[in-house]
PDB file of N, CA, C and O in Angstrom:
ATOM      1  N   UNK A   1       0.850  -1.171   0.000  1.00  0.00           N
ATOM      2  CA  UNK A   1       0.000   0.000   0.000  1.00  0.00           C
ATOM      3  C   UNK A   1       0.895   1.233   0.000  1.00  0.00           C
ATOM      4  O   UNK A   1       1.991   1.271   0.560  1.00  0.00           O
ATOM      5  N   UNK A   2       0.415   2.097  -0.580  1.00  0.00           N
ATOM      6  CA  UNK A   2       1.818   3.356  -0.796  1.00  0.00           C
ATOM      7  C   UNK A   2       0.652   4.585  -0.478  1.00  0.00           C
ATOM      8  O   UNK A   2      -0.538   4.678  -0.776  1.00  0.00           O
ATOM      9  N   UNK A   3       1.446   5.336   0.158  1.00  0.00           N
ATOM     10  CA  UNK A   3       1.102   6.520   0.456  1.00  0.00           C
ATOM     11  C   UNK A   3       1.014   7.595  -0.405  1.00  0.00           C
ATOM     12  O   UNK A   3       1.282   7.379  -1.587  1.00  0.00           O
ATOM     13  N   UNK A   4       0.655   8.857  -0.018  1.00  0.00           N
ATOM     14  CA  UNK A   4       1.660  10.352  -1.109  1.00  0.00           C
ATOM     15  C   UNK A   4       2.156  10.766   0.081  1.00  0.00           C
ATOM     16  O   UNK A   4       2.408  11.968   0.174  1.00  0.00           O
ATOM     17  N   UNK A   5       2.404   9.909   1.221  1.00  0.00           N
ATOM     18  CA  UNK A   5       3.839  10.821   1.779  1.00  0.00           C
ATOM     19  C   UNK A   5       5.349   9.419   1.613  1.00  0.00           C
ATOM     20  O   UNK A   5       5.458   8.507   2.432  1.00  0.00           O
ATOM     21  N   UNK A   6       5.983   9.538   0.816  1.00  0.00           N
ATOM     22  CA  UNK A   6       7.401   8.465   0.574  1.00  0.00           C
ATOM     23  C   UNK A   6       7.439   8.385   1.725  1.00  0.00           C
ATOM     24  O   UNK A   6       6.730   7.435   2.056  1.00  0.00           O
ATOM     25  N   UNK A   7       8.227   9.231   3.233  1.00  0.00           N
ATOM     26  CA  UNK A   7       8.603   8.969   4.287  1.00  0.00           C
ATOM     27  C   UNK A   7       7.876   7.799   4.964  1.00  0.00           C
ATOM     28  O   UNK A   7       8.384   6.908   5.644  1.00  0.00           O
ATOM     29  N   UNK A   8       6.394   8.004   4.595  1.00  0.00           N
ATOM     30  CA  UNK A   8       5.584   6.643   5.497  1.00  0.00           C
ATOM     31  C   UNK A   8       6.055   5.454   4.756  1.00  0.00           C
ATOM     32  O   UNK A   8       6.461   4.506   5.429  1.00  0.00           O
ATOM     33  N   UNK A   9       6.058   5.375   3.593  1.00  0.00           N
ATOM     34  CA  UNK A   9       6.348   4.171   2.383  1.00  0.00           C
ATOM     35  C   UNK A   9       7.526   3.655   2.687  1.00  0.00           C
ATOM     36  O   UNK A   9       7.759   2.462   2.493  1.00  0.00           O
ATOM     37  N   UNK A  10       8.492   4.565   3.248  1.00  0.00           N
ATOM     38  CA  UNK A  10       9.773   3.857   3.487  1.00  0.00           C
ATOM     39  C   UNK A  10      10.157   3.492   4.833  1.00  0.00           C
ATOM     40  O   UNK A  10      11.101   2.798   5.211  1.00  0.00           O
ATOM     41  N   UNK A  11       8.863   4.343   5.768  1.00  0.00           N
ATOM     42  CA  UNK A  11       9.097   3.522   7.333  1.00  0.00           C
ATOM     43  C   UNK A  11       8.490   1.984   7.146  1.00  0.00           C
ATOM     44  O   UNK A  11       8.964   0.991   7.696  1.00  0.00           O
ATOM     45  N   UNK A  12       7.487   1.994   6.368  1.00  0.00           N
ATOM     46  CA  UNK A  12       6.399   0.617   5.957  1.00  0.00           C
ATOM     47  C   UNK A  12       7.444  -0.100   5.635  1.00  0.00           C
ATOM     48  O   UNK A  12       7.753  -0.737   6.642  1.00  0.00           O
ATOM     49  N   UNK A  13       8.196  -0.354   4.719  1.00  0.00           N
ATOM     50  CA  UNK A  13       9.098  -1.204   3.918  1.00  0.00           C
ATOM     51  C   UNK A  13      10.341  -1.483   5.343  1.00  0.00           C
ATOM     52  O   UNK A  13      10.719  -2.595   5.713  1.00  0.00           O
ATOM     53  N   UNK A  14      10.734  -0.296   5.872  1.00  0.00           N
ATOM     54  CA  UNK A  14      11.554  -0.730   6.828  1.00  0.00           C
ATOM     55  C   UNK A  14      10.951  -1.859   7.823  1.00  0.00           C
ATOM     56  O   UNK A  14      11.492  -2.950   7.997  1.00  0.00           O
ATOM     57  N   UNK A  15       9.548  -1.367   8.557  1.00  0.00           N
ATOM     58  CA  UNK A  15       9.117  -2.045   9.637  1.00  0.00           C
ATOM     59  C   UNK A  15       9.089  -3.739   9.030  1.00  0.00           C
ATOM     60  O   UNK A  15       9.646  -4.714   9.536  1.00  0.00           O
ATOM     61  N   UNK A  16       8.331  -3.685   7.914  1.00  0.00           N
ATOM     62  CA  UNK A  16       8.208  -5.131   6.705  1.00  0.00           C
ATOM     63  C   UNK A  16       9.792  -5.978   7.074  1.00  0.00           C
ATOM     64  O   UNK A  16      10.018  -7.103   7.521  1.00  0.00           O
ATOM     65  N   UNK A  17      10.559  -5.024   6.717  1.00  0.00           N
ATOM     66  CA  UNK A  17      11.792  -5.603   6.416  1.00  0.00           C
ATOM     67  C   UNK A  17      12.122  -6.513   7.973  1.00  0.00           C
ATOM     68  O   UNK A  17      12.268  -7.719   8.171  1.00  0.00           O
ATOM     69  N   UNK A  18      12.154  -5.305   8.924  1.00  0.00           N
ATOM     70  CA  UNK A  18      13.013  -5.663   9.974  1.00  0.00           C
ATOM     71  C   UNK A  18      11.768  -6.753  10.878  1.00  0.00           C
ATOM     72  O   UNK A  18      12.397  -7.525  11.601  1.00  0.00           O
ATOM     73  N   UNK A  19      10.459  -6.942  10.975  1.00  0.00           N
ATOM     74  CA  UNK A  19       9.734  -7.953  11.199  1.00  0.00           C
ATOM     75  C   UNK A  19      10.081  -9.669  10.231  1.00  0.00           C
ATOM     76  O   UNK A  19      10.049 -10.763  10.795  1.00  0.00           O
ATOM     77  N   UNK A  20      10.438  -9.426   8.469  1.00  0.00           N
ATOM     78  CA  UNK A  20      11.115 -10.361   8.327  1.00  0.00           C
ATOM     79  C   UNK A  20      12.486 -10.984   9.208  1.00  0.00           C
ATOM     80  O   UNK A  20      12.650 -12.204   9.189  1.00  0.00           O
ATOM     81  N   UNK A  21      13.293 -10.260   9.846  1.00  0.00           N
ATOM     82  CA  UNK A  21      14.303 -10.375   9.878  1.00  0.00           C
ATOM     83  C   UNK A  21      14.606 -11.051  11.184  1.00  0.00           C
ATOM     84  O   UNK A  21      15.550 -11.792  11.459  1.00  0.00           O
ATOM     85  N   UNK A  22      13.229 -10.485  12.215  1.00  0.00           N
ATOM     86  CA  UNK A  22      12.759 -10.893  13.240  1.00  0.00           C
ATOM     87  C   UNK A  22      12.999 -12.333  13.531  1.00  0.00           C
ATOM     88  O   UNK A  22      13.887 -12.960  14.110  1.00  0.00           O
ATOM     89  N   UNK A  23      11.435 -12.756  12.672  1.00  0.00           N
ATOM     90  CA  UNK A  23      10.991 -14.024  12.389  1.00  0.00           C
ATOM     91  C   UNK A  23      11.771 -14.782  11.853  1.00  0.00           C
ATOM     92  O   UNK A  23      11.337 -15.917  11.655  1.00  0.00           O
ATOM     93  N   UNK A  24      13.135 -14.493  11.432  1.00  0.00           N
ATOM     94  CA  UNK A  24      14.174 -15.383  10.613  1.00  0.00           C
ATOM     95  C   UNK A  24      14.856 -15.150  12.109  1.00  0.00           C
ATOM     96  O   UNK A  24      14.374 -16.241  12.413  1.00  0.00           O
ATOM     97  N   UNK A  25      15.418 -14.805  13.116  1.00  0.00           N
ATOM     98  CA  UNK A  25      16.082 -15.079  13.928  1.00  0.00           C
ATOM     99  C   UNK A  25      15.285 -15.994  14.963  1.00  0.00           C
ATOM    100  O   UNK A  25      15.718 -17.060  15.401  1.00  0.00           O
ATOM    101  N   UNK A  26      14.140 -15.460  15.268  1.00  0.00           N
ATOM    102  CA  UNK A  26      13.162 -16.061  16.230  1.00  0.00           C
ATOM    103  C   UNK A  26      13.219 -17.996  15.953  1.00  0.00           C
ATOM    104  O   UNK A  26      13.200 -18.876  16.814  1.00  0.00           O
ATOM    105  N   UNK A  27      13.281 -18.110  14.663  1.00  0.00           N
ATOM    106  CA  UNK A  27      12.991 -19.413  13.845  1.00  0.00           C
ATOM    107  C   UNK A  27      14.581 -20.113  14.049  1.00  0.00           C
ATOM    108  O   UNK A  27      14.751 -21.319  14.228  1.00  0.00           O
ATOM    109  N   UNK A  28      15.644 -19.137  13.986  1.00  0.00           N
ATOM    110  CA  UNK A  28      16.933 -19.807  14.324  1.00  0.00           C
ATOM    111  C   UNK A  28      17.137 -20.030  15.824  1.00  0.00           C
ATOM    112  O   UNK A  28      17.849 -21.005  16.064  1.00  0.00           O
ATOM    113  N   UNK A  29      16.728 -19.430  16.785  1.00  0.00           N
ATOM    114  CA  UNK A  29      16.898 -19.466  17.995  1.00  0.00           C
ATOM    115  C   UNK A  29      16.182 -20.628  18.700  1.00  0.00           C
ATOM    116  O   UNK A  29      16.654 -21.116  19.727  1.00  0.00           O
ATOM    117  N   UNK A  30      14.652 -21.222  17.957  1.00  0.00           N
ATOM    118  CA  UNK A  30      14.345 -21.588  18.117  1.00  0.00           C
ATOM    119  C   UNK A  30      14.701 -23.548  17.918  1.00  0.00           C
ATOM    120  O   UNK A  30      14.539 -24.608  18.522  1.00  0.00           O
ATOM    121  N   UNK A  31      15.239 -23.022  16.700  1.00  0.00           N
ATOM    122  CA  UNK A  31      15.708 -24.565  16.239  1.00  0.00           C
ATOM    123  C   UNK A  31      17.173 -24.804  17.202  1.00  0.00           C
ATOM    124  O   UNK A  31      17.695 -25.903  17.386  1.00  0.00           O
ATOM    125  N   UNK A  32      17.775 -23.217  17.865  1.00  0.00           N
ATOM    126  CA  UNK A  32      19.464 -23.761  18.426  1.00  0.00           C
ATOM    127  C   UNK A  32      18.823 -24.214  19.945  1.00  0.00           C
ATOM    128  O   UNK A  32      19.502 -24.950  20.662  1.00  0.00           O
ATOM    129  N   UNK A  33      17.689 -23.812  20.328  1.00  0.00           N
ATOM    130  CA  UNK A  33      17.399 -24.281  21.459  1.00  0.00           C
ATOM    131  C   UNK A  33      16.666 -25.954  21.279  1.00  0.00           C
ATOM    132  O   UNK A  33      16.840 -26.764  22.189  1.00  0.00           O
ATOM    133  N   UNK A  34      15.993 -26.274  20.243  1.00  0.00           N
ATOM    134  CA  UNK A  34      15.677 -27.636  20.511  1.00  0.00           C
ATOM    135  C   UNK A  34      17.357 -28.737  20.056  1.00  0.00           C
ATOM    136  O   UNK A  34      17.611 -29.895  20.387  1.00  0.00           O
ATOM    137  N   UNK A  35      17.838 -28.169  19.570  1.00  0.00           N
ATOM    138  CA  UNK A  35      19.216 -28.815  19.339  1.00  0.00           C
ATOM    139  C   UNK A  35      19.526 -28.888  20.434  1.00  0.00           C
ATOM    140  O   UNK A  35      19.104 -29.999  20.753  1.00  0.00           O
ATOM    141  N   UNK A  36      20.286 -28.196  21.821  1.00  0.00           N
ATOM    142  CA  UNK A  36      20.544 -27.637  23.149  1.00  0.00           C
ATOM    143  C   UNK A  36      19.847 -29.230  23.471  1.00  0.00           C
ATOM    144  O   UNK A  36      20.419 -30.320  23.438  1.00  0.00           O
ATOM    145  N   UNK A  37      18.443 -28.922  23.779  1.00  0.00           N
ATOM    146  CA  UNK A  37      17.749 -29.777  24.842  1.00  0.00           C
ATOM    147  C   UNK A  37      17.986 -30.972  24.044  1.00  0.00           C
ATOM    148  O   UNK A  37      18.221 -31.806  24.920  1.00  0.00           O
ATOM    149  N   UNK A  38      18.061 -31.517  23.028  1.00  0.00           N
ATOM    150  CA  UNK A  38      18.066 -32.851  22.005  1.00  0.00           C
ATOM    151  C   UNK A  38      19.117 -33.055  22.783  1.00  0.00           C
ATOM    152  O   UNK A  38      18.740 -33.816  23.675  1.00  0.00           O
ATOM    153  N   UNK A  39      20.700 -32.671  22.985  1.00  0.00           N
ATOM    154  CA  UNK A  39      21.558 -32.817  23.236  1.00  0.00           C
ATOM    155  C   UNK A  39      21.553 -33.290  24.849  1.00  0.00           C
ATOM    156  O   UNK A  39      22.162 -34.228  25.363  1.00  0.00           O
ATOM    157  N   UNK A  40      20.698 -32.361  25.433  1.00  0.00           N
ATOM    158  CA  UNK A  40      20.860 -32.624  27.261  1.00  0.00           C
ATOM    159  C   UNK A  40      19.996 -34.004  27.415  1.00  0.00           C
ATOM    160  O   UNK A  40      20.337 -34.931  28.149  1.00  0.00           O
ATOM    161  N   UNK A  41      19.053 -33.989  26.762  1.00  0.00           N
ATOM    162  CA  UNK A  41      18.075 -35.284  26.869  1.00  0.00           C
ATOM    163  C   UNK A  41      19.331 -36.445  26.168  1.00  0.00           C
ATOM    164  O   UNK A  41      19.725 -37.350  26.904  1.00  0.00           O
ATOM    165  N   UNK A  42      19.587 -36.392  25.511  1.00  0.00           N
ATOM    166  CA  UNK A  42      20.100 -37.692  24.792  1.00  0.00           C
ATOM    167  C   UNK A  42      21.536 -38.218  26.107  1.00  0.00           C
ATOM    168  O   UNK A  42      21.836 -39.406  26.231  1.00  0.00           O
ATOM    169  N   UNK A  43      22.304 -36.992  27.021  1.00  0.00           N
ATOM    170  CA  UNK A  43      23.221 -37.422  27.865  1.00  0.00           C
ATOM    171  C   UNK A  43      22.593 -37.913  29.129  1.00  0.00           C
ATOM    172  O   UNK A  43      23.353 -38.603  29.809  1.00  0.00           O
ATOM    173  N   UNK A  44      21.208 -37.699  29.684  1.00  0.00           N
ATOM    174  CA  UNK A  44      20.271 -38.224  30.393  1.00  0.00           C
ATOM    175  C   UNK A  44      20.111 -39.382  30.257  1.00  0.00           C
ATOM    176  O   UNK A  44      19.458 -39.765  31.228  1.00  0.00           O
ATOM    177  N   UNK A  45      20.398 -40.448  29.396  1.00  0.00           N
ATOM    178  CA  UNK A  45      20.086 -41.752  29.166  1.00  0.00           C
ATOM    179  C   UNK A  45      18.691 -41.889  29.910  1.00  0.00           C
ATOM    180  O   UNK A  45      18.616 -42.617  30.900  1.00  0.00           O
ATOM    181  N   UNK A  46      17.412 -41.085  29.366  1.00  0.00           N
ATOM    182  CA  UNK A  46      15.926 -41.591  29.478  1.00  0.00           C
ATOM    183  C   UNK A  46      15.605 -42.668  29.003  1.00  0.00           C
ATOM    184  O   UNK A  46      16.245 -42.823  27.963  1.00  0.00           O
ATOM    185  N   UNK A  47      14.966 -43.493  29.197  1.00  0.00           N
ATOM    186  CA  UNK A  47      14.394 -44.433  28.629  1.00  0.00           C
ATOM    187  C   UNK A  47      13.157 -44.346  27.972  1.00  0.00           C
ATOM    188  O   UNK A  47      12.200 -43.733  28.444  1.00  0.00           O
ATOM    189  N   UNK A  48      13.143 -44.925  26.922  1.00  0.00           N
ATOM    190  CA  UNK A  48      12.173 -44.885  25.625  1.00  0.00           C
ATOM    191  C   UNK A  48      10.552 -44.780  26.464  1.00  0.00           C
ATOM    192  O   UNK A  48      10.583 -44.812  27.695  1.00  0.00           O
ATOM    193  N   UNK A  49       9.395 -44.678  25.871  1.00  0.00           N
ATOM    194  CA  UNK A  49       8.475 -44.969  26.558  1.00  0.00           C
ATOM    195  C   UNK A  49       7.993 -46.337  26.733  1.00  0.00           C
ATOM    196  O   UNK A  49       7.457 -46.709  27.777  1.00  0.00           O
ATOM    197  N   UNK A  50       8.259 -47.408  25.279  1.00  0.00           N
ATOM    198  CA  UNK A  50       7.926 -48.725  25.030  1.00  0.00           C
ATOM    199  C   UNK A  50       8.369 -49.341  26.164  1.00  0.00           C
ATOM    200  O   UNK A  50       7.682 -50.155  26.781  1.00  0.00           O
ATOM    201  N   UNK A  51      10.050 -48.835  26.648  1.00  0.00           N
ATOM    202  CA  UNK A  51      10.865 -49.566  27.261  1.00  0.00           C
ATOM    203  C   UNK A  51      10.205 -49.543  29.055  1.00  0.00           C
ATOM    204  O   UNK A  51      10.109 -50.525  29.790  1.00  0.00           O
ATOM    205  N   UNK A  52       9.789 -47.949  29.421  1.00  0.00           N
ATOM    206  CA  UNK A  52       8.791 -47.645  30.518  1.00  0.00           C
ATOM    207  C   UNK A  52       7.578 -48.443  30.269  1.00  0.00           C
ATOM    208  O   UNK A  52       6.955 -48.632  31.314  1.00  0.00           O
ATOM    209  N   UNK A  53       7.126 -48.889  29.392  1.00  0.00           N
ATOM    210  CA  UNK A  53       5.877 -49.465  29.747  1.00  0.00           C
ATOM    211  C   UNK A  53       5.975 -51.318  29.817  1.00  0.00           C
ATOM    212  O   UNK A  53       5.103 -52.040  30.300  1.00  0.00           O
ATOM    213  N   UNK A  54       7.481 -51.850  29.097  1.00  0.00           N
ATOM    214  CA  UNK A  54       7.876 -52.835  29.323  1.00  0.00           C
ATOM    215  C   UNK A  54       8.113 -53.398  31.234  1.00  0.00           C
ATOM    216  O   UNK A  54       7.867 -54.326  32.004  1.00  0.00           O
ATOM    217  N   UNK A  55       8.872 -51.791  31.149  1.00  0.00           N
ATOM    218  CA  UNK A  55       9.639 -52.846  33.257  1.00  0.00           C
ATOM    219  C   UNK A  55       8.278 -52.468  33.628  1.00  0.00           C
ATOM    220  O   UNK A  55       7.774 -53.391  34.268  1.00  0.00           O
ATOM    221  N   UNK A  56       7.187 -51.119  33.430  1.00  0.00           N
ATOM    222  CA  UNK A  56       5.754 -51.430  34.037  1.00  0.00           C
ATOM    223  C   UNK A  56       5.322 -52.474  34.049  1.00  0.00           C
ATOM    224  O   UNK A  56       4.749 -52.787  35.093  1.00  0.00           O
ATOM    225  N   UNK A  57       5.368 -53.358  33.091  1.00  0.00           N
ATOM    226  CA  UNK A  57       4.037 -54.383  33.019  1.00  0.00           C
ATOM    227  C   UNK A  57       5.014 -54.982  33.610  1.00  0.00           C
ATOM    228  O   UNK A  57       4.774 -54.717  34.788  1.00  0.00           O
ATOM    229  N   UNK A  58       5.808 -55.512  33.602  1.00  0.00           N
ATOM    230  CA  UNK A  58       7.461 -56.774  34.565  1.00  0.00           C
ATOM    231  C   UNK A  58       7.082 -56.430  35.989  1.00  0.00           C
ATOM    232  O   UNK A  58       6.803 -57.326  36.785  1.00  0.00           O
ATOM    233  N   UNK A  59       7.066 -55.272  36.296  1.00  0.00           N
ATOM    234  CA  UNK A  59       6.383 -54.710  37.865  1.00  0.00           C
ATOM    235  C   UNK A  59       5.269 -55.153  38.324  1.00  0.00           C
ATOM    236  O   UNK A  59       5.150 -55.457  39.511  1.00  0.00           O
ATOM    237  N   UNK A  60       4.397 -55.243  37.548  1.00  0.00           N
ATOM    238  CA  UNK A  60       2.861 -55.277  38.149  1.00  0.00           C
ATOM    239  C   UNK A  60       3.179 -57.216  38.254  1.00  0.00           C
ATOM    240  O   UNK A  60       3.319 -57.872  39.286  1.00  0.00           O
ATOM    241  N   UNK A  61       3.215 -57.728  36.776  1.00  0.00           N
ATOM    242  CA  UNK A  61       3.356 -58.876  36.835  1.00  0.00           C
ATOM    243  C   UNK A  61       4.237 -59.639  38.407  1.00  0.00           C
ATOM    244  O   UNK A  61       4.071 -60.724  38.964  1.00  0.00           O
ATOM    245  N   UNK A  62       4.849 -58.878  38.602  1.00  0.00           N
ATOM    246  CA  UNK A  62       5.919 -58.899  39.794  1.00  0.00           C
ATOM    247  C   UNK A  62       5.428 -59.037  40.814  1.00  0.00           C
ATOM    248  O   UNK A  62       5.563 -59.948  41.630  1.00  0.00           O
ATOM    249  N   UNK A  63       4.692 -57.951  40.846  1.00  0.00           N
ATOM    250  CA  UNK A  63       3.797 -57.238  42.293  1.00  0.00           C
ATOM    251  C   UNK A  63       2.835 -58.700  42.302  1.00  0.00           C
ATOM    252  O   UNK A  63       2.887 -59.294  43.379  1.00  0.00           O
ATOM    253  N   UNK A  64       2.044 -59.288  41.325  1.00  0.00           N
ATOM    254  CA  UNK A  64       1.317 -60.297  41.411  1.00  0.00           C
ATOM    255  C   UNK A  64       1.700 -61.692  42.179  1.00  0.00           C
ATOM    256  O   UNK A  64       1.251 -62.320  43.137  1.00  0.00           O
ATOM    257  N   UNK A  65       2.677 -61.824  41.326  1.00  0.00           N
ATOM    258  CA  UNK A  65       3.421 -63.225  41.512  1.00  0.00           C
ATOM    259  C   UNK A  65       3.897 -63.068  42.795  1.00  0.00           C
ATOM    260  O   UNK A  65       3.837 -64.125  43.424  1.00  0.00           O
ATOM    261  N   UNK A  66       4.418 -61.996  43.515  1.00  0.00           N
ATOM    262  CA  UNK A  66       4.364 -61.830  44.798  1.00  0.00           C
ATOM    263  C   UNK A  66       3.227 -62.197  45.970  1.00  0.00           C
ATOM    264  O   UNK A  66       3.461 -62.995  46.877  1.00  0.00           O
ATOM    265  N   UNK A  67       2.305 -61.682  45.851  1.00  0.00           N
ATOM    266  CA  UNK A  67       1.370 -62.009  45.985  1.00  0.00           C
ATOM    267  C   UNK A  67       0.809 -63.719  46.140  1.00  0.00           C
ATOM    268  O   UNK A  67       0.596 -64.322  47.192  1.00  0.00           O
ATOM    269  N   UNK A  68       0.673 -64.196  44.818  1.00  0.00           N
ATOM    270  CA  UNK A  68       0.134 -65.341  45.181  1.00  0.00           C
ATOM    271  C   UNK A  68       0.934 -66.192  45.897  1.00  0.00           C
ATOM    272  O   UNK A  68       0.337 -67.106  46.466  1.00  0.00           O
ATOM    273  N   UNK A  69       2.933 -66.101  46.108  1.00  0.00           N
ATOM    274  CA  UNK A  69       3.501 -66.589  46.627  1.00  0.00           C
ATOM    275  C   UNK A  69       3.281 -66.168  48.289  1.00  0.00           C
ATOM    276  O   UNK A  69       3.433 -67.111  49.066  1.00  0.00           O
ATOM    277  N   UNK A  70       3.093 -65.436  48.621  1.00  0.00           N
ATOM    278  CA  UNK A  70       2.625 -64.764  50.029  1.00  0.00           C
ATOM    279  C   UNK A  70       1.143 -65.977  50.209  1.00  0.00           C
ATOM    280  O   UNK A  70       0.895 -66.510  51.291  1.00  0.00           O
ATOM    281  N   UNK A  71       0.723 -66.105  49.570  1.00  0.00           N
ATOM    282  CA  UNK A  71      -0.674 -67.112  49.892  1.00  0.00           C
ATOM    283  C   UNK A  71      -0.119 -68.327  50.232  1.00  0.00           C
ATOM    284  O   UNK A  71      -0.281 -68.937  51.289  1.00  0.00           O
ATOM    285  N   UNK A  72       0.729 -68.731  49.015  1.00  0.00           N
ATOM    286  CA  UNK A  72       0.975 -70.431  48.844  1.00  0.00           C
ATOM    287  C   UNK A  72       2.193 -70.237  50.264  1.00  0.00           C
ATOM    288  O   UNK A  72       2.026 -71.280  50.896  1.00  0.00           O
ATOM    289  N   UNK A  73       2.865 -69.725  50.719  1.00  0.00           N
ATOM    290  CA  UNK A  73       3.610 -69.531  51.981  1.00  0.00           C
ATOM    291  C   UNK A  73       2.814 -69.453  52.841  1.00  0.00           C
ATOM    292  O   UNK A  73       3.273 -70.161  53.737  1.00  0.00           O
ATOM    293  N   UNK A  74       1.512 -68.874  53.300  1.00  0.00           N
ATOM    294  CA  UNK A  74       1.005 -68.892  53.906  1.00  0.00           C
ATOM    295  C   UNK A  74       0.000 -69.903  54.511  1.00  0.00           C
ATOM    296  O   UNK A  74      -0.482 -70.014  55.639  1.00  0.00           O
ATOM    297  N   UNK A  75      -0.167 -70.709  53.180  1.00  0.00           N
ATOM    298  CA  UNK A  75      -1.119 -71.975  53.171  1.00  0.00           C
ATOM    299  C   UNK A  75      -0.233 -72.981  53.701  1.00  0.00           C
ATOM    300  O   UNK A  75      -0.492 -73.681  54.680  1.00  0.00           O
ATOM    301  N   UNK A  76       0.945 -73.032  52.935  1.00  0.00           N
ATOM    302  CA  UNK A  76       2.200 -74.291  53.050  1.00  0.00           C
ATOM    303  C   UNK A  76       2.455 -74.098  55.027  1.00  0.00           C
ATOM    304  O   UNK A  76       2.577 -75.073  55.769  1.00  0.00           O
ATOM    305  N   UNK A  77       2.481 -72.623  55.508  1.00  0.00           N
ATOM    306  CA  UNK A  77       2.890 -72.718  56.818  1.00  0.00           C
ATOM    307  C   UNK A  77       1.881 -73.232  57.815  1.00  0.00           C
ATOM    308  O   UNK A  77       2.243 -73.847  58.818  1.00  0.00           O
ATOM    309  N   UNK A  78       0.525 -72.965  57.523  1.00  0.00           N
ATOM    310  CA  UNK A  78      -0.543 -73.360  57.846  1.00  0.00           C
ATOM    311  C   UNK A  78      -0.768 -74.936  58.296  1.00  0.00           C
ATOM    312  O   UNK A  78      -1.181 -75.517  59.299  1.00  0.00           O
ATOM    313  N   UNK A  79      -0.254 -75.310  56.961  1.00  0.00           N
ATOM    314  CA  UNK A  79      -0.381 -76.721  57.375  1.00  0.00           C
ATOM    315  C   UNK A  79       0.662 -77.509  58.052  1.00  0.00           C
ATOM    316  O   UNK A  79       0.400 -78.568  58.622  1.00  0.00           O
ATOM    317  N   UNK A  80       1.783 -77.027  57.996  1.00  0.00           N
ATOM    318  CA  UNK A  80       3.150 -77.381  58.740  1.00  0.00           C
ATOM    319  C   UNK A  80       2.772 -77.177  60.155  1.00  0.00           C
ATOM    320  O   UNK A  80       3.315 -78.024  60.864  1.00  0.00           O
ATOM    321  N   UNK A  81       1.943 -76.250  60.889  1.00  0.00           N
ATOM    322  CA  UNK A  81       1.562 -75.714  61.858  1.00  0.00           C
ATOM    323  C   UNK A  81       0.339 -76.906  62.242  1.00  0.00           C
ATOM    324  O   UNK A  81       0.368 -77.594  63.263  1.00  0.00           O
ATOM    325  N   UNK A  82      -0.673 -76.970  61.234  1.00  0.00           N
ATOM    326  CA  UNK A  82      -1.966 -77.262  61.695  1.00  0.00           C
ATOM    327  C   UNK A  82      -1.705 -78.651  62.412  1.00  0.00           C
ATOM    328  O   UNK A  82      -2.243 -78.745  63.515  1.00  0.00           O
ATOM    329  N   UNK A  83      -0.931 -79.807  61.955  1.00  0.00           N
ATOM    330  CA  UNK A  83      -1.262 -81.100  62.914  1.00  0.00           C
ATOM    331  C   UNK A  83      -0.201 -81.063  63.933  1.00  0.00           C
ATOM    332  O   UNK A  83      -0.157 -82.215  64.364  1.00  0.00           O
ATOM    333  N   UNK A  84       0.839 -80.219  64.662  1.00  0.00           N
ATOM    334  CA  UNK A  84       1.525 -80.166  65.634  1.00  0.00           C
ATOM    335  C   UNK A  84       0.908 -79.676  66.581  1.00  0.00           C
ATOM    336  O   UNK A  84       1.473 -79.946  67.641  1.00  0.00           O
ATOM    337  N   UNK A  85      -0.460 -78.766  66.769  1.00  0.00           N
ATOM    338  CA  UNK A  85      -1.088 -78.506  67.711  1.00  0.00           C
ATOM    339  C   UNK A  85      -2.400 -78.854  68.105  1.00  0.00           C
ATOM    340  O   UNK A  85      -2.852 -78.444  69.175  1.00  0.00           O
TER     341      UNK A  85
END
């Protein structure tokens, strides 16, 4: 859009310009910071999520088998107990 005053036409083109110039740094800063964190995460040795939901289910399964062994110990002592008294 152009004016009949040049001075506005050439603040317009400046502001244009230096908002491109913006958004081209904003966009680099942005990509040097997910590089940054890519980098801190990857020396973290996180574990995958598949791999979190693998020792989950190994846990619960765990937590179970615990469990029914707490019964069968409990039954097995039961009866070791029951004809001595």
């Amino acid at each position: 859009m152009q004016t009949r005053n040049p001075f506005i036409d050439d603040l317009t083109k400046m502001a244009n310009g230096a908002m491109g110039a913006l958004t081209g740094v904003k966009d680099e800063v942005e990509a040097r910071v997910r590089d940054q964190i890519a980098k801190i995460l990857d020396g973290m040795d996180i574990p995958r999520r598949d791999e979190f939901e693998a020792v989950k289910a190994m846990a619960a399964k765990a937590r179970e088998e615990n469990e029914e062994l707490k019964k069968q110990i409990a039954e097995l002592q039961a009866k070791l107990a029951g004809p001595r008294s």
